[in-house]
SEZAKE-661867 format. One record per residue (C-alpha): residue in one letter; x, y, z. Coordinates in pm, whole numbers, plus 32768, in hexadecimal, padded with zeros to 4 digits. Example, Ala and Ser with C-alpha at 12.3 -4.5 7.8 and 13.67 -1.06 7.14 Angstrom:
A84CE7E3E830C/S85577F9682CA/
***
This chain:
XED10F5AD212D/XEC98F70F21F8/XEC61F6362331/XEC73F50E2423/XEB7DF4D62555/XEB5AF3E82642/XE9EEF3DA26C5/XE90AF2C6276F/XE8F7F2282899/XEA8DF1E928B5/XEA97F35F28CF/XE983F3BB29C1/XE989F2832A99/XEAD7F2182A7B/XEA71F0D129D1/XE9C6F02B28F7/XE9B4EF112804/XEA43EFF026C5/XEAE4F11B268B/XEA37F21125A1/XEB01F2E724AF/XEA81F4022405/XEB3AF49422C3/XEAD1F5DC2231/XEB41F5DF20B1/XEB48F7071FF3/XEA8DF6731E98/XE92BF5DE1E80/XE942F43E1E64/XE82BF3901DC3/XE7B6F2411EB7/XE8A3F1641DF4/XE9DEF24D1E36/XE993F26D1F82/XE969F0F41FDC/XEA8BF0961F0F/XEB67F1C01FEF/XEA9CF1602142/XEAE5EFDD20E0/XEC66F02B20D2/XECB7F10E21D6/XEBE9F01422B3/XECB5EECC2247/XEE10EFA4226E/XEDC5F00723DA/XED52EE70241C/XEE98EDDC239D/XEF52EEF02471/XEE95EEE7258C/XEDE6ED8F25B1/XED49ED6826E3/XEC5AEEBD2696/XEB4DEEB325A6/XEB29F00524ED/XE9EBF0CC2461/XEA86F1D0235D/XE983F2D42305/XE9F6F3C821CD/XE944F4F321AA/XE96AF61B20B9/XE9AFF765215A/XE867F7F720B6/XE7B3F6E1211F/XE82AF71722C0/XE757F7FA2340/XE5F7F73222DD/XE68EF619236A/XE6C3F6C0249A/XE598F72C24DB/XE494F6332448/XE540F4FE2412/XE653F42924A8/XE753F503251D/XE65EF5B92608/XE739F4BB26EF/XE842F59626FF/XE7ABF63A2802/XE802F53C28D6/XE959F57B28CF/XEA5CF57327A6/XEBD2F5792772/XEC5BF61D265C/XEDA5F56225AE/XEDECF6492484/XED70F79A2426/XEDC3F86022E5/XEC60F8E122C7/XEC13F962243C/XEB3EF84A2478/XEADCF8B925D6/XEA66F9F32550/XE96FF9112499/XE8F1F83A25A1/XE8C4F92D268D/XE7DFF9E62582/XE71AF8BE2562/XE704F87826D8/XE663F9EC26EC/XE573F9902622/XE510F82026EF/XE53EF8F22829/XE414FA1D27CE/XE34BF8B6279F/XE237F8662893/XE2B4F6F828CF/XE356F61F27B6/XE38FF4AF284E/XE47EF3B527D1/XE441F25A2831/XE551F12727F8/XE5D3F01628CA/XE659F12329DC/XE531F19F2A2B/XE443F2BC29F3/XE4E1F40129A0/XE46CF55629B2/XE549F5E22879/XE4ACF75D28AA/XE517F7692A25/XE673F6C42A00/XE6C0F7B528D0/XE690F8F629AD/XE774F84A2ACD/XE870F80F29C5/XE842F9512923/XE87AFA032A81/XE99AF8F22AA2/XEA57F9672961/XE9F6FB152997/XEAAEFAF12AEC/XEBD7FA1B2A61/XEBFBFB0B2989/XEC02FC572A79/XECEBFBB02B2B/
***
């Protein structure tokens, strides 16, 4: 395990009906692997923590950065919280985030609302470049 992320509306809003977990692994897993691994993580955190319903997401380290930027974790523009890091994960994000910021307008809709991924990435980007000069 490179990394641990929690993502999702529990992160950006503060709430939310689950909490969404992404692991970065360092080895390619083929689909049944990664259900199998997803499936277990998943029922460990329910019998810990019952009253929270969990969406694990494992994702291999080559596989991030598409991810980022043209699939499901384009979400972490939203707002992200980084558990464990032995792979500088932010690094990573941010250089996906970049590339959904230069973007004319890349919209992510769910239950939340309507969400313009390209303008929230260049808030959090500005976010995260003065955090970091500080």
């Amino acid at each position: 395990m490179l990394a641990v992320v929690l993502f999702g509306s529990s992160v950006y809003l503060g709430r939310g009906e689950d909490i969404d977990v992404l692991i970065v692994v360092n080895q390619e897993l083929n689909v049944k692997q990664k259900l199998r691994i997803e499936h277990e993580i998943t029922s460990r955190l329910q019998s810990r923590y019952r009253n929270i319903t969990f969406d694990v997401h494992i994702v291999p380290i080559q596989d991030l950065q598409d991810n980022i930027v043209r699939g499901f974790l384009a979400g972490l523009a939203l707002g992200y919280k980084i558990l464990l890091d032995k792979c500088s994960i932010e690094d990573k994000i941010l250089r996906g985030l970049e590339e959904i910021a230069k973007l004319d307008k890349l919209v992510l809709v769910n239950e939340y609302g309507r969400w313009n991924i390209s303008h929230y990435a260049r808030i959090l980007l500005k976010k995260k470049k003065f955090e970091r000069s500080s």
